[in-house]
Gaussian input, Z-matrix of N, CA and C with variables (Angstrom, degrees):
# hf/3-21g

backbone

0 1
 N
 C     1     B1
 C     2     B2     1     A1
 N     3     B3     2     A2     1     D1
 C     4     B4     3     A3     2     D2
 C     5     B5     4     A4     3     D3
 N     6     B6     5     A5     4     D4
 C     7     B7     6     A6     5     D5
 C     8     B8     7     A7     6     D6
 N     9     B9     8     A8     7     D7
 C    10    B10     9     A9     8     D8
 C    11    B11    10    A10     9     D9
 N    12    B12    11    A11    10    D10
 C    13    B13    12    A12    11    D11
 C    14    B14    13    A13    12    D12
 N    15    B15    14    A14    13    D13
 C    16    B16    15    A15    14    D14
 C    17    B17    16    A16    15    D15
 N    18    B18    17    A17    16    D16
 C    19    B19    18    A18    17    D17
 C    20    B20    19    A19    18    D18
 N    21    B21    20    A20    19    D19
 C    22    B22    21    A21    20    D20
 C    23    B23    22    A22    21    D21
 N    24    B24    23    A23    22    D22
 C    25    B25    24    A24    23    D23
 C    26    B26    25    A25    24    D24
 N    27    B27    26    A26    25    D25
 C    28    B28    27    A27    26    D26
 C    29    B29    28    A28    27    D27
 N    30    B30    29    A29    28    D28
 C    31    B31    30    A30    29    D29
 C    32    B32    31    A31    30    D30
 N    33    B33    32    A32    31    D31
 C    34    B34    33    A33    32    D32
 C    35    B35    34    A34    33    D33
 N    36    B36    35    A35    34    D34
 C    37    B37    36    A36    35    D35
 C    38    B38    37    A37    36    D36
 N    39    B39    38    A38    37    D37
 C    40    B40    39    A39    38    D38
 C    41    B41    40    A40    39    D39
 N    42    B42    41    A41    40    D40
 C    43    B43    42    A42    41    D41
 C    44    B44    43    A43    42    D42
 N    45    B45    44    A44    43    D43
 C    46    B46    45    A45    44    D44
 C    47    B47    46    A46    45    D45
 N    48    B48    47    A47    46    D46
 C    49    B49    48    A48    47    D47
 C    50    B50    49    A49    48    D48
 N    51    B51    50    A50    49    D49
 C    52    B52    51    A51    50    D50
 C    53    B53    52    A52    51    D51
 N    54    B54    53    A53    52    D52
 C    55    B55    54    A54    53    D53
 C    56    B56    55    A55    54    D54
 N    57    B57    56    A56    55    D55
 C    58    B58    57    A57    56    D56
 C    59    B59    58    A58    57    D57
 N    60    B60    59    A59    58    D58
 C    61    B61    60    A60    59    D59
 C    62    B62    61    A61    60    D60
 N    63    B63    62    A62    61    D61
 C    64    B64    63    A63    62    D62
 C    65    B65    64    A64    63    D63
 N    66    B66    65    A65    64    D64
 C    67    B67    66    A66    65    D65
 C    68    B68    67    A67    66    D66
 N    69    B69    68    A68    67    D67
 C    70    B70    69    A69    68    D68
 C    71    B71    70    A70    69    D69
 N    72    B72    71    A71    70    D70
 C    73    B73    72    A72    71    D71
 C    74    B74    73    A73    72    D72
 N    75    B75    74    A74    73    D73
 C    76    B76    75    A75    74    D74
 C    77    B77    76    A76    75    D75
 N    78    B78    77    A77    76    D76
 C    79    B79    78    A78    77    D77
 C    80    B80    79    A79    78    D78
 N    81    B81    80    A80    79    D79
 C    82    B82    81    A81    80    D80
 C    83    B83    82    A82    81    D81
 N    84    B84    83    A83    82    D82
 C    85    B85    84    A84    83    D83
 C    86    B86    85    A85    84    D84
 N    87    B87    86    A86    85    D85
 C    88    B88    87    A87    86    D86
 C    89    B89    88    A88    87    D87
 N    90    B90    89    A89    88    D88
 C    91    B91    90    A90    89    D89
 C    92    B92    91    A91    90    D90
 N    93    B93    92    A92    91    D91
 C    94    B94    93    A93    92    D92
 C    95    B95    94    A94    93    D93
 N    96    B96    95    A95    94    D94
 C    97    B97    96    A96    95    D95
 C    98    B98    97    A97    96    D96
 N    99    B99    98    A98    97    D97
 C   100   B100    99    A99    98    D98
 C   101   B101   100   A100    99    D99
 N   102   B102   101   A101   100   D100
 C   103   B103   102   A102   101   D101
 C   104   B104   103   A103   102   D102
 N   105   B105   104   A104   103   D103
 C   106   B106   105   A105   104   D104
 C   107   B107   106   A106   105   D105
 N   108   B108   107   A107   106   D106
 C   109   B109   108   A108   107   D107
 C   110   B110   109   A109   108   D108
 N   111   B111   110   A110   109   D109
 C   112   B112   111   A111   110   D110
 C   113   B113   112   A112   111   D111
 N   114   B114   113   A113   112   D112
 C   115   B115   114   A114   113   D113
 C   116   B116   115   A115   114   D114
 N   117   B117   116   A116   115   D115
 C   118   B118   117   A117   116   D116
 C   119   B119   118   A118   117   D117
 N   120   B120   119   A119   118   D118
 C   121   B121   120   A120   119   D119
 C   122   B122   121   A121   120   D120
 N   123   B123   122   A122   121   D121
 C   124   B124   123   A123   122   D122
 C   125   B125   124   A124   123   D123
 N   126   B126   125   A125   124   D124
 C   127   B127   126   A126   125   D125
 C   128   B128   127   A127   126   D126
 N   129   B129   128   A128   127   D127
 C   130   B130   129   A129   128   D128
 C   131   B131   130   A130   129   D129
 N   132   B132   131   A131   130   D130
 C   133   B133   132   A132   131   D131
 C   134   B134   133   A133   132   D132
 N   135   B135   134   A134   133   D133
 C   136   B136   135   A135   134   D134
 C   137   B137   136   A136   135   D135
 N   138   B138   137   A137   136   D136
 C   139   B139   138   A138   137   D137
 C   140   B140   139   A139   138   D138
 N   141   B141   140   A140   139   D139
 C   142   B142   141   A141   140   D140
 C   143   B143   142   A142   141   D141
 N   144   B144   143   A143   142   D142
 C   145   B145   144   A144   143   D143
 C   146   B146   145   A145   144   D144
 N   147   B147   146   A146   145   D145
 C   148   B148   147   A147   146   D146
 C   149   B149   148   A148   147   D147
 N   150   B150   149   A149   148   D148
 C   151   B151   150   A150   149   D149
 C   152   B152   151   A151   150   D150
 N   153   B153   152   A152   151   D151
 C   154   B154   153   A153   152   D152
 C   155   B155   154   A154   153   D153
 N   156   B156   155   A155   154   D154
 C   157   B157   156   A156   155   D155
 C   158   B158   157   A157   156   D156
 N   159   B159   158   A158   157   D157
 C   160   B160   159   A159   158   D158
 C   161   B161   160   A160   159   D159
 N   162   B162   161   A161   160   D160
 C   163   B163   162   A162   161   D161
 C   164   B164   163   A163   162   D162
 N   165   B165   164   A164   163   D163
 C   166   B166   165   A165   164   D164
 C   167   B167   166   A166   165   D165
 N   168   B168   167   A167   166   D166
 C   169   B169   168   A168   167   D167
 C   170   B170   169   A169   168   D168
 N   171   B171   170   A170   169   D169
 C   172   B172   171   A171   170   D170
 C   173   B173   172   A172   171   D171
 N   174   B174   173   A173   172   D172
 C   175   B175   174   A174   173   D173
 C   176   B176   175   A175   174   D174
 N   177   B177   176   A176   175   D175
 C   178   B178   177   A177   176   D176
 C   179   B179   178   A178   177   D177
 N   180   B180   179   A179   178   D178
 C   181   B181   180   A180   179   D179
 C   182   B182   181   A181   180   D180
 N   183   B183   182   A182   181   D181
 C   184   B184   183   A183   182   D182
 C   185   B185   184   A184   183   D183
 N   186   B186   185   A185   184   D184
 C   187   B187   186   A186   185   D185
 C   188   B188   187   A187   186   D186
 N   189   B189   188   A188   187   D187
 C   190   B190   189   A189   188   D188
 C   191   B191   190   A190   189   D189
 N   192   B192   191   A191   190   D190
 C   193   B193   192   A192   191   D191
 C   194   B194   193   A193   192   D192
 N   195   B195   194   A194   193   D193
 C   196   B196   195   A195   194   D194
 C   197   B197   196   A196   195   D195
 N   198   B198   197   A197   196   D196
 C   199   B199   198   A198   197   D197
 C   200   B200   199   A199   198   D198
 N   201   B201   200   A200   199   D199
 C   202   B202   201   A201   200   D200
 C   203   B203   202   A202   201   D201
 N   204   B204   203   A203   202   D202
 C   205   B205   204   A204   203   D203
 C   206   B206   205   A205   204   D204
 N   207   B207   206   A206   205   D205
 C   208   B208   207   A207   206   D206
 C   209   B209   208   A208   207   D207
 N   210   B210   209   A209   208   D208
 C   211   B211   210   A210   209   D209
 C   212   B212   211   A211   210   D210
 N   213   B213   212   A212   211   D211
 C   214   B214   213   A213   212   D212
 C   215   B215   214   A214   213   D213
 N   216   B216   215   A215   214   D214
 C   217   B217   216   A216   215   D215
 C   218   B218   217   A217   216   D216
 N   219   B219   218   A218   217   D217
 C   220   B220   219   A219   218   D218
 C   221   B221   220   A220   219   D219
 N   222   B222   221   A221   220   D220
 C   223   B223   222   A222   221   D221
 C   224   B224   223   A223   222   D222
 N   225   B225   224   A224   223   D223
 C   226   B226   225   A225   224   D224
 C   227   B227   226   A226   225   D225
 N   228   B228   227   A227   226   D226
 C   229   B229   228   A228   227   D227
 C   230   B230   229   A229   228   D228
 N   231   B231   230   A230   229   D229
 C   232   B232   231   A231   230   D230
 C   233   B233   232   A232   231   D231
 N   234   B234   233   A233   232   D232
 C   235   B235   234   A234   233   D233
 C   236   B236   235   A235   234   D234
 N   237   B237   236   A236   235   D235
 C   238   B238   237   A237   236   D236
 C   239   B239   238   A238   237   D237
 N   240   B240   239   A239   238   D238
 C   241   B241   240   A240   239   D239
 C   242   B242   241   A241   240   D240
 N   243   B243   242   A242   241   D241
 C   244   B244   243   A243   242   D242
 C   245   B245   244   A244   243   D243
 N   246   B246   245   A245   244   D244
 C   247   B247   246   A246   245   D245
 C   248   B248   247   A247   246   D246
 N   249   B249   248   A248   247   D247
 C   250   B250   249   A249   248   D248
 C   251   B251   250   A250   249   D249
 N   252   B252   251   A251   250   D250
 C   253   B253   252   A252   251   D251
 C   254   B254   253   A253   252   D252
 N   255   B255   254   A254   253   D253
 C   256   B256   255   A255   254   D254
 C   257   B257   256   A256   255   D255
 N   258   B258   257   A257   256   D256
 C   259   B259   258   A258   257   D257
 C   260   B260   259   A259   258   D258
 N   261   B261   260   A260   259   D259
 C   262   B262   261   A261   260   D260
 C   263   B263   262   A262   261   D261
 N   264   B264   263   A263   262   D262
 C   265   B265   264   A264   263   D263
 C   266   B266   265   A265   264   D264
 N   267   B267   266   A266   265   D265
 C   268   B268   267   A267   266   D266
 C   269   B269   268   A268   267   D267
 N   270   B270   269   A269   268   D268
 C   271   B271   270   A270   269   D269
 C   272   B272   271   A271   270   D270
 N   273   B273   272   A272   271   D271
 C   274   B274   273   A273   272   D272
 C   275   B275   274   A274   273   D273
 N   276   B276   275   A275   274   D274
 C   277   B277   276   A276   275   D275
 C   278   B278   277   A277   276   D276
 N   279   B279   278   A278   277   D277
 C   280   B280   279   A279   278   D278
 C   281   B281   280   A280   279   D279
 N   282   B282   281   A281   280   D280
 C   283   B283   282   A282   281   D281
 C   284   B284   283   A283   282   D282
 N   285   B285   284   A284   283   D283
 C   286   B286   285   A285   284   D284
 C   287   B287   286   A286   285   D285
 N   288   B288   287   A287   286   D286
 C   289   B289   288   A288   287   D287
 C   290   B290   289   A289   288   D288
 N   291   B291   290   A290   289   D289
 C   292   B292   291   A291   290   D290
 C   293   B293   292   A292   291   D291
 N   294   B294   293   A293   292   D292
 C   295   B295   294   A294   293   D293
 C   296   B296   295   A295   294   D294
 N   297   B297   296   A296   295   D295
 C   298   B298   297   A297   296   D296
 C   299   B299   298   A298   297   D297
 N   300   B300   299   A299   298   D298
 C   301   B301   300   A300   299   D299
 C   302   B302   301   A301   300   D300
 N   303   B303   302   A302   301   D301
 C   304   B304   303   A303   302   D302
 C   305   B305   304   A304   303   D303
 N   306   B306   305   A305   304   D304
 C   307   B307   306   A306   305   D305
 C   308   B308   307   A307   306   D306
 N   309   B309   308   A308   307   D307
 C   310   B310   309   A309   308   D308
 C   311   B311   310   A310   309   D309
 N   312   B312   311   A311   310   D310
 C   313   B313   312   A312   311   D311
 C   314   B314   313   A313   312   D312
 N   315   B315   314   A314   313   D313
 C   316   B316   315   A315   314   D314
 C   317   B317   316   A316   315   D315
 N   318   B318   317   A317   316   D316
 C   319   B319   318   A318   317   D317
 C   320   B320   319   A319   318   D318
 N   321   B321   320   A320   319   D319
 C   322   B322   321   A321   320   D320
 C   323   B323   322   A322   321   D321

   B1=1.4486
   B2=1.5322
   B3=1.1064
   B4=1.6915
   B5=1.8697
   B6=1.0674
   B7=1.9960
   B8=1.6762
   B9=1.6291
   B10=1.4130
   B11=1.8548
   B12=1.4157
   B13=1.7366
   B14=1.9316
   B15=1.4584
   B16=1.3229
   B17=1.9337
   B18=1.4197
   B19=1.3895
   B20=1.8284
   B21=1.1442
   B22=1.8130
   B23=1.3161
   B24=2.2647
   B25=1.4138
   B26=1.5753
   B27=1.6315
   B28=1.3079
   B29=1.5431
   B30=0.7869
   B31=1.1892
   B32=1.9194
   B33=0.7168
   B34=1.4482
   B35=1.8068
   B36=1.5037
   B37=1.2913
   B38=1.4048
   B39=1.1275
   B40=1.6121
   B41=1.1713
   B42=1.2373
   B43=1.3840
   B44=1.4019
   B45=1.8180
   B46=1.5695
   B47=1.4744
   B48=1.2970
   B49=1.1789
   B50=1.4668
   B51=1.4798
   B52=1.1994
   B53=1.5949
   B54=1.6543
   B55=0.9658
   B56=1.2850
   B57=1.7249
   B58=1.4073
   B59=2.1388
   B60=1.4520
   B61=1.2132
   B62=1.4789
   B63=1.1083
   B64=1.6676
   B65=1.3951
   B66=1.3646
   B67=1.5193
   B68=1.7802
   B69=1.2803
   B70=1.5496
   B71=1.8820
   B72=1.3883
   B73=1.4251
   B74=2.4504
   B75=1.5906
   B76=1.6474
   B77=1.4171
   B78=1.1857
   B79=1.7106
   B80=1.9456
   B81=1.3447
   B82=1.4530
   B83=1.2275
   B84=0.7975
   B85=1.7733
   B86=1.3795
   B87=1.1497
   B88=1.7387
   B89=1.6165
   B90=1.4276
   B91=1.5639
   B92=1.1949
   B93=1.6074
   B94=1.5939
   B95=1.2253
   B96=1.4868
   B97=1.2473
   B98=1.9259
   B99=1.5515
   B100=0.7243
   B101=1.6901
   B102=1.1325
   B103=1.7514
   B104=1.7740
   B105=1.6067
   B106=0.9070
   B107=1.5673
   B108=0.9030
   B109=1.4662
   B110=1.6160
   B111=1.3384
   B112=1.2259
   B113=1.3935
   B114=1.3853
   B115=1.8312
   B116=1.3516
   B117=1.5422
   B118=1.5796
   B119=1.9814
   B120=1.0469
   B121=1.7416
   B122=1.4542
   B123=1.4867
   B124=1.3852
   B125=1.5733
   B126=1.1689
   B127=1.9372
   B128=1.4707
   B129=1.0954
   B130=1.9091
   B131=1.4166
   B132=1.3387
   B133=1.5378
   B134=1.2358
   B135=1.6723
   B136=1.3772
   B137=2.0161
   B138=1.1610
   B139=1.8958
   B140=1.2080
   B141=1.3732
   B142=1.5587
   B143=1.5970
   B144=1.2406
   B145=1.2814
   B146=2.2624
   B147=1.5321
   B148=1.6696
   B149=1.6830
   B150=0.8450
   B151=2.0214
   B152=1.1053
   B153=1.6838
   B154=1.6338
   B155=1.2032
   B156=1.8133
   B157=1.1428
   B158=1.2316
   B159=1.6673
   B160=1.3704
   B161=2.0439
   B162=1.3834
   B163=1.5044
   B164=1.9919
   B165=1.5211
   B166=1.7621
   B167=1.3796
   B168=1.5283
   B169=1.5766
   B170=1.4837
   B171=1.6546
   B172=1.9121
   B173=1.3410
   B174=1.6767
   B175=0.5902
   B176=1.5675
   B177=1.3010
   B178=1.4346
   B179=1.3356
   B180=1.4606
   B181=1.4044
   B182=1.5801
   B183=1.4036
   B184=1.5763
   B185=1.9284
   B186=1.3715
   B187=1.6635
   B188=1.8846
   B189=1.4420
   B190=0.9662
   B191=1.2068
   B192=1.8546
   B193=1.7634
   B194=1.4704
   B195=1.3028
   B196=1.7052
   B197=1.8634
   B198=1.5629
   B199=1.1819
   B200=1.7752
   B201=1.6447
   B202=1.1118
   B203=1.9520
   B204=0.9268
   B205=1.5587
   B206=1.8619
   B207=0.9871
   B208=1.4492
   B209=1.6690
   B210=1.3271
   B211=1.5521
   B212=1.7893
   B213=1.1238
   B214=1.4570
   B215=1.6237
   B216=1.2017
   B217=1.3232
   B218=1.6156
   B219=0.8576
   B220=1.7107
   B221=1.8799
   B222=1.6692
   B223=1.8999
   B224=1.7219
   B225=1.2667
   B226=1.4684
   B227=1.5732
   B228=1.7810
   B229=1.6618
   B230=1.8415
   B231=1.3851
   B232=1.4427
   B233=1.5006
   B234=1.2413
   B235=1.7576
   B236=1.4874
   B237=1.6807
   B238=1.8434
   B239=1.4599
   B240=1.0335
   B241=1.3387
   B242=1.7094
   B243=2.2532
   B244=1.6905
   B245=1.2745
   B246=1.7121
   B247=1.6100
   B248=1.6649
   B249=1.0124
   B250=1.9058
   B251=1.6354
   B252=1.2689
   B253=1.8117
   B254=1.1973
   B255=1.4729
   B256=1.7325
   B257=1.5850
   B258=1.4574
   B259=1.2085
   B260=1.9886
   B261=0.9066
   B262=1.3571
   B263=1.1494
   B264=1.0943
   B265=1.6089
   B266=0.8298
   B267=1.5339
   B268=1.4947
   B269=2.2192
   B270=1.2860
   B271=1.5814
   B272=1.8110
   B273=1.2975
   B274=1.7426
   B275=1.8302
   B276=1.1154
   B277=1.2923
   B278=1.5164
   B279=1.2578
   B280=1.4721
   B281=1.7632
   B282=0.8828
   B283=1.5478
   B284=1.3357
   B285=1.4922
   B286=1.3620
   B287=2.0400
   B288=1.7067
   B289=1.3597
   B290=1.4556
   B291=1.3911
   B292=1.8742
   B293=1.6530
   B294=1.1066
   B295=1.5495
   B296=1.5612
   B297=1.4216
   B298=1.3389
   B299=2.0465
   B300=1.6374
   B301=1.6374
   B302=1.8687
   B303=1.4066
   B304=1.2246
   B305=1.9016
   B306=1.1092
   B307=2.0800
   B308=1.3953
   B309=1.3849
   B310=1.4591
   B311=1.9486
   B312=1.7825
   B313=1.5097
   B314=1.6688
   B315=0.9008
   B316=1.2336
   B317=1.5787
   B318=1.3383
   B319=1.8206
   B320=1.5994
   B321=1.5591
   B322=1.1170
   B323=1.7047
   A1=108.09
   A2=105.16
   A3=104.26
   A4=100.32
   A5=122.68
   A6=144.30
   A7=78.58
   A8=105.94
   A9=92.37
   A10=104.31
   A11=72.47
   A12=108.51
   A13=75.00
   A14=98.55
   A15=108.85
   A16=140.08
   A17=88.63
   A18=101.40
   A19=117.66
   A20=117.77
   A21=84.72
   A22=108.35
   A23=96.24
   A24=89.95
   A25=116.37
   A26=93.82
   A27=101.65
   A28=121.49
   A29=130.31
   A30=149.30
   A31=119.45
   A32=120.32
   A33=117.36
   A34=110.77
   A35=110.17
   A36=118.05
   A37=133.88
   A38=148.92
   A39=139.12
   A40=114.81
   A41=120.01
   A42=112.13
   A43=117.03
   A44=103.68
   A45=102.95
   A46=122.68
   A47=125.36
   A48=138.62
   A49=114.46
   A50=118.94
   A51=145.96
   A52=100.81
   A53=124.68
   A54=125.98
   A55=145.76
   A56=99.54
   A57=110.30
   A58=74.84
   A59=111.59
   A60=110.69
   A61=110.64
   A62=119.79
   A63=126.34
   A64=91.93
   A65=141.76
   A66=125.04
   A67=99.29
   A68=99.24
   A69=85.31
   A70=89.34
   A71=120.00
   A72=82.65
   A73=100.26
   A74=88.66
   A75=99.85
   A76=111.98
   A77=119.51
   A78=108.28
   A79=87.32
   A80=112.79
   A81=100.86
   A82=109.22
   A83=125.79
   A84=132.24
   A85=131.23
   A86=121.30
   A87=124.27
   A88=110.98
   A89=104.27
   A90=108.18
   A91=116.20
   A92=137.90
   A93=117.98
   A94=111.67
   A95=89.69
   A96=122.62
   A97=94.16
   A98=124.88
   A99=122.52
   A100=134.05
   A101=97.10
   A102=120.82
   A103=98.88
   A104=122.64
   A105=118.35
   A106=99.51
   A107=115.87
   A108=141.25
   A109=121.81
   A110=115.98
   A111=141.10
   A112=107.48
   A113=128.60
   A114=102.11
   A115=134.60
   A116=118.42
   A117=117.12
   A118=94.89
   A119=97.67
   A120=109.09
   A121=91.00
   A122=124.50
   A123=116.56
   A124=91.83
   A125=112.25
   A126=118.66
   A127=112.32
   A128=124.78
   A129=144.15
   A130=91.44
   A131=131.15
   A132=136.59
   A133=96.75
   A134=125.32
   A135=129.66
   A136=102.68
   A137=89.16
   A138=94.24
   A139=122.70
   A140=114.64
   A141=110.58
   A142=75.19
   A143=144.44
   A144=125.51
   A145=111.51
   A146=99.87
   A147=82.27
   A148=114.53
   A149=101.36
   A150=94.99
   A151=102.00
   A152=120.92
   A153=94.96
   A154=109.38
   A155=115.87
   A156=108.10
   A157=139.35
   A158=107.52
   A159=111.93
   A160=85.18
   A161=121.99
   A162=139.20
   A163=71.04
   A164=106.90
   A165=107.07
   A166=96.48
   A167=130.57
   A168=127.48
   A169=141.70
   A170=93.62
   A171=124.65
   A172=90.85
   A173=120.11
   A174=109.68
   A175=140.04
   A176=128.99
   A177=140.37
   A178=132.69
   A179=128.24
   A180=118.32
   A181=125.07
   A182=113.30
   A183=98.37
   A184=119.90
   A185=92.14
   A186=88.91
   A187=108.69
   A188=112.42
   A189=89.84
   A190=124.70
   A191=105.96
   A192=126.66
   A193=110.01
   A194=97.98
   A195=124.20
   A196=97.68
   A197=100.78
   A198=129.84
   A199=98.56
   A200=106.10
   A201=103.52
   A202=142.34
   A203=107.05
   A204=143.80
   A205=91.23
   A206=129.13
   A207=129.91
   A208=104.44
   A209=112.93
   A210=124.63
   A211=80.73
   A212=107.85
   A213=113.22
   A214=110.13
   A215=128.48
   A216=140.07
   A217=90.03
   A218=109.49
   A219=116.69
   A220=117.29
   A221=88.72
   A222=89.47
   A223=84.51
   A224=131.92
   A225=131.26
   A226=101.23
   A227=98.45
   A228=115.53
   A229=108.69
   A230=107.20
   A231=91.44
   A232=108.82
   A233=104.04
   A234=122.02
   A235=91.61
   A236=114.63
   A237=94.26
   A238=104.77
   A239=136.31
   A240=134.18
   A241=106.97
   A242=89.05
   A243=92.33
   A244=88.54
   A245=114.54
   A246=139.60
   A247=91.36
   A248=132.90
   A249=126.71
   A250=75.02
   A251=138.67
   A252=117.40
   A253=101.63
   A254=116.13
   A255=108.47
   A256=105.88
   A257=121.52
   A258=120.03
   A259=112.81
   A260=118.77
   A261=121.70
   A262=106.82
   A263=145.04
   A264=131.10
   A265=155.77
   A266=91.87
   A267=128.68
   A268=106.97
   A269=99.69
   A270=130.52
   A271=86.52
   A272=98.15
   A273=109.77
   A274=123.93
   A275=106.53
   A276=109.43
   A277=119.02
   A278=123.66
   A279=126.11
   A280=104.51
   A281=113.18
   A282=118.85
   A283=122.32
   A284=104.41
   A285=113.43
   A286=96.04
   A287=122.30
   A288=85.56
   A289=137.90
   A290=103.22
   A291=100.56
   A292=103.11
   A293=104.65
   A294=132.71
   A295=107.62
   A296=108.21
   A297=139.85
   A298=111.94
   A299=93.96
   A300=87.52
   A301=94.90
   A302=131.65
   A303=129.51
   A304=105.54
   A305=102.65
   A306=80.79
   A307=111.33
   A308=104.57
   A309=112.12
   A310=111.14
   A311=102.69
   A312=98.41
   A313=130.51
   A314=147.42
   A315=126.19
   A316=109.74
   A317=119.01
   A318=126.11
   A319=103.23
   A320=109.12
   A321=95.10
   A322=105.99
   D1=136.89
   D2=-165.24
   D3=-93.51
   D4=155.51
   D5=-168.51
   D6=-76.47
   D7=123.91
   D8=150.21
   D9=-90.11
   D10=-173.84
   D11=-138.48
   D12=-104.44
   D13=124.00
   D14=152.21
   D15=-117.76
   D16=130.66
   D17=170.50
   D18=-4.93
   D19=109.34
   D20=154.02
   D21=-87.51
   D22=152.46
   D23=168.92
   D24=-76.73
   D25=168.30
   D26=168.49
   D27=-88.47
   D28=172.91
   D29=-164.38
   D30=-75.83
   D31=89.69
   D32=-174.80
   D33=-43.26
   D34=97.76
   D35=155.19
   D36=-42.73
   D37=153.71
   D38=155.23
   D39=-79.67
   D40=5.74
   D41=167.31
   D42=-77.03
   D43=-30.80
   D44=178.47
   D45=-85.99
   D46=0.56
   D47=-174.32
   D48=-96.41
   D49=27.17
   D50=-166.32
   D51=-47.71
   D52=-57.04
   D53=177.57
   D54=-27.21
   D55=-41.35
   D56=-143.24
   D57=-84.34
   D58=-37.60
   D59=-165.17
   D60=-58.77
   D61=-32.94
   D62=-171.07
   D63=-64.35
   D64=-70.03
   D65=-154.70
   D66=-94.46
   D67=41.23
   D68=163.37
   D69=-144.10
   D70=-20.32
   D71=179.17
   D72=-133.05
   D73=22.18
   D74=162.77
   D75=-6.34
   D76=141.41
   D77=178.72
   D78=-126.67
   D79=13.66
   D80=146.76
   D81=-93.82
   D82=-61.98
   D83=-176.35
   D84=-89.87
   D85=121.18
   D86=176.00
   D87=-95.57
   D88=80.54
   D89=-169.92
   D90=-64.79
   D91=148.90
   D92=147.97
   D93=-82.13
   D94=161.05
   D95=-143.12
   D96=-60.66
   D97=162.64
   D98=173.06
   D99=53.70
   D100=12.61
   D101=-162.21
   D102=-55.61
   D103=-20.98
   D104=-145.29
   D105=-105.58
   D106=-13.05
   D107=-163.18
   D108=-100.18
   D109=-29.04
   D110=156.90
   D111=-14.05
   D112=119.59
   D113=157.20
   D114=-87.76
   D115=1.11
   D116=178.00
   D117=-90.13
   D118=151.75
   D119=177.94
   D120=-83.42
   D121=-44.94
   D122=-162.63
   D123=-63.41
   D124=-70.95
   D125=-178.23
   D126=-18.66
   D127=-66.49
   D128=153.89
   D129=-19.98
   D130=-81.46
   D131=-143.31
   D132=-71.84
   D133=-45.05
   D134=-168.07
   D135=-57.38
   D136=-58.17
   D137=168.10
   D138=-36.30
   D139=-55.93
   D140=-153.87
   D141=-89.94
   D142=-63.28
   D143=-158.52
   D144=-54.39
   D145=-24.68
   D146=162.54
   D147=-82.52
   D148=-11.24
   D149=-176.90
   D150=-90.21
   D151=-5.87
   D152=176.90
   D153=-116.21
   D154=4.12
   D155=157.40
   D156=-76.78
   D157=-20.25
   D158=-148.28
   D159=-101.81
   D160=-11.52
   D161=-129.63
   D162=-95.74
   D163=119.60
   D164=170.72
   D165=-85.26
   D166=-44.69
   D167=-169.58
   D168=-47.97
   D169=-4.50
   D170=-163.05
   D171=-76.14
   D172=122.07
   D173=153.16
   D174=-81.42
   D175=-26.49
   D176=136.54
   D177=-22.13
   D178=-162.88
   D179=142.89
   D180=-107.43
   D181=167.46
   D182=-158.56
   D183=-66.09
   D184=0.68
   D185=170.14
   D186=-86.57
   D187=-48.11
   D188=-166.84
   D189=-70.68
   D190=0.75
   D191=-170.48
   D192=-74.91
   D193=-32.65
   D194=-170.86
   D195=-63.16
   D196=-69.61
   D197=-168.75
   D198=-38.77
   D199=-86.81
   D200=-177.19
   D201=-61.69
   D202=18.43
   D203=-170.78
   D204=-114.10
   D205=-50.08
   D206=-177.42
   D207=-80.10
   D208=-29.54
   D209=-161.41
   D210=-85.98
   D211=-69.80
   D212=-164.23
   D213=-42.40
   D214=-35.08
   D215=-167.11
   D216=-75.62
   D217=-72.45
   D218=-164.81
   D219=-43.71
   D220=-26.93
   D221=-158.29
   D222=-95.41
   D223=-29.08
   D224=-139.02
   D225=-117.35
   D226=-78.14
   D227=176.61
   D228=-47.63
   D229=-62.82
   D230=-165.54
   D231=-110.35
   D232=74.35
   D233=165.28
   D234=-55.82
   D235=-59.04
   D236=-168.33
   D237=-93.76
   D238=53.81
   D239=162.25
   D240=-81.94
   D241=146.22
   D242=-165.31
   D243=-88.32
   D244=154.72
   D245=-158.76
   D246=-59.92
   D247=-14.82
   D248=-158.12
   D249=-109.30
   D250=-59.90
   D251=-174.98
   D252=-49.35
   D253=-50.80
   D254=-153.50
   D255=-74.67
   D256=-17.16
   D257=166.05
   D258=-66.24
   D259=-35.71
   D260=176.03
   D261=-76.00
   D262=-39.05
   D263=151.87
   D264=-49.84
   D265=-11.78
   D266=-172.34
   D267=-104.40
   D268=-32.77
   D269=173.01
   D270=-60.04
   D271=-78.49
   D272=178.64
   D273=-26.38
   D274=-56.34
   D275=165.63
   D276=-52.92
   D277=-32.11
   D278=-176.64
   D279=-99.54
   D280=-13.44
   D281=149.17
   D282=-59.12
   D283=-72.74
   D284=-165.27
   D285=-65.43
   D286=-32.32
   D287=162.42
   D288=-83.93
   D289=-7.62
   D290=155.77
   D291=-36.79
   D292=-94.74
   D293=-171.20
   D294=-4.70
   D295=-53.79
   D296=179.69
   D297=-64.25
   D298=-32.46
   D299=179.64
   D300=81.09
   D301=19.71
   D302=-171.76
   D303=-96.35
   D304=134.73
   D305=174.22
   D306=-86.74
   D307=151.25
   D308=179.28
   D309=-53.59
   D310=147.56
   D311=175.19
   D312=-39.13
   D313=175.79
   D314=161.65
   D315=-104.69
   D316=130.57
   D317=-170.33
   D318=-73.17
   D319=126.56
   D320=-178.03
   D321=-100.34

């Protein structure tokens, strides 16, 4: 039986790396730098809740600006994030809705 024959890959374009550009140059949000990387969840939440306050371009309000900027990172940006980051990002969201006075989702 003969080895199949594999594809080479191609080459990763910047066109497909669309992501990394959205949370670094967002024209809702002017994040600091590294916001994502942080290890306290509260620290994370405290961030995105100042960039989306101070941020005039949001179109939303600054929770749900906060929110989805944290949402967006998690489902898109950090596909390879290790399970203990993505848990702190995940901590973060339930922070940042403390902060907010928002109630947690309800678990179904």
């Amino acid at each position: 039986m003969a080895a199949k024959r594999r594809r080479p890959t191609p080459e990763r374009s910047p066109a497909r790396r669309w992501t990394g550009r959205v949370t670094r140059e967002s024209r809702a949000l002017d994040l600091e730098d590294r916001v994502f990387t942080l290890t306290d969840p509260k620290e994370i939440a405290k961030s995105l809740r100042r960039s989306a306050e101070r941020s005039t371009r949001r179109k939303a309000g600054p929770f749900a600006s906060a929110m989805s900027m944290l949402t967006f990172y998690v489902n898109r940006a950090g596909k390879g994030l290790q399970p203990r980051q993505k848990t702190k990002l995940m901590r973060a969201k339930s922070e940042l809705r403390k902060l907010y006075g928002k109630p947690e989702p309800k678990r179904r």
